[in-house]
N, C-alpha and C positions, 0 to 999 in steps of 0.2 A: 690581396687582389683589390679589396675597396681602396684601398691607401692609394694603389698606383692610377685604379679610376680617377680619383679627385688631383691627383696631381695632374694628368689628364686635361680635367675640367679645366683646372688652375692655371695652365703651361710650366707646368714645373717641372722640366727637363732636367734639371742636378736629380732632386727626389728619382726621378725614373731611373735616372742612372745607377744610382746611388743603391738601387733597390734589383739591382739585375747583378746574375751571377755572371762574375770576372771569366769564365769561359767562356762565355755568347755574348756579353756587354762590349756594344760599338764603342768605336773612339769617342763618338761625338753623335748626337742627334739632331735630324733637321728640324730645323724650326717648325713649332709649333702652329700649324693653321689656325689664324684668332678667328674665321669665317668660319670654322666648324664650332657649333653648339652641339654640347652632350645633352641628352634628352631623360637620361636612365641607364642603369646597370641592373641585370635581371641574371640574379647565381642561378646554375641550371645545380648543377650538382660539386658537391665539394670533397675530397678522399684523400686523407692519408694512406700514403701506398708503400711506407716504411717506417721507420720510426723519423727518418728527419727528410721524406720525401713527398709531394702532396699533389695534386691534379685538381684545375678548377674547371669547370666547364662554365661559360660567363657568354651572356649577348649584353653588349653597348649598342644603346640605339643614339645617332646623332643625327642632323639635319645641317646640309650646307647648301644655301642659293636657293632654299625653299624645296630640298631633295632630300625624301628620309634616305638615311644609311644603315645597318645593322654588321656590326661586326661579332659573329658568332664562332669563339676559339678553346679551345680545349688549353689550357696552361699549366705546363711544369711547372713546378717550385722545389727548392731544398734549404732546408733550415742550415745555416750555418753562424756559429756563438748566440745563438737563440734567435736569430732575426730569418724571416723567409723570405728566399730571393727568387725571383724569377728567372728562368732557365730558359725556353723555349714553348713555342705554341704549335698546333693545327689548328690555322683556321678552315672552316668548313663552309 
């Protein structure tokens, strides 16, 4: 989850990709907004909920145009050849 925050920060959209599971992973992603500043990542809570299945619960606060943002989401993951990929989220 931190990993795909800073790619995030970074616009590093292969990484994102790269990092999300081949059954929800888009063709392509749009372009990375450079007017959005990340501000923080605040882990609410973290659980493995199998042996190779995990749930994050994460707020990103960012600021764009001098407007805070808070995106608060609950996040799949499944470990797959040792690496954890992201599946899907609720955001709330």
């Amino acid at each position: 989850m931190r990993s795909r925050y800073s790619a995030y920060v970074l616009g590093l959209a292969d990484y994102l990709l790269a990092t999300w599971h081949a059954s929800t992973r888009p063709a392509a992603l749009a372009p990375l907004d450079p007017s959005l500043k990340w501000l923080g990542l605040d882990i609410r809570s973290c659980a493995q909920t199998g042996a190779d299945r995990g749930v994050v619960e994460f707020v990103a606060r960012s600021k764009r145009g001098g407007r805070a943002h808070r995106l608060h989401e609950t996040s799949r993951f499944v470990r797959e050849g040792g690496r954890w990929l992201y599946v899907d989220g609720d955001v709330r």
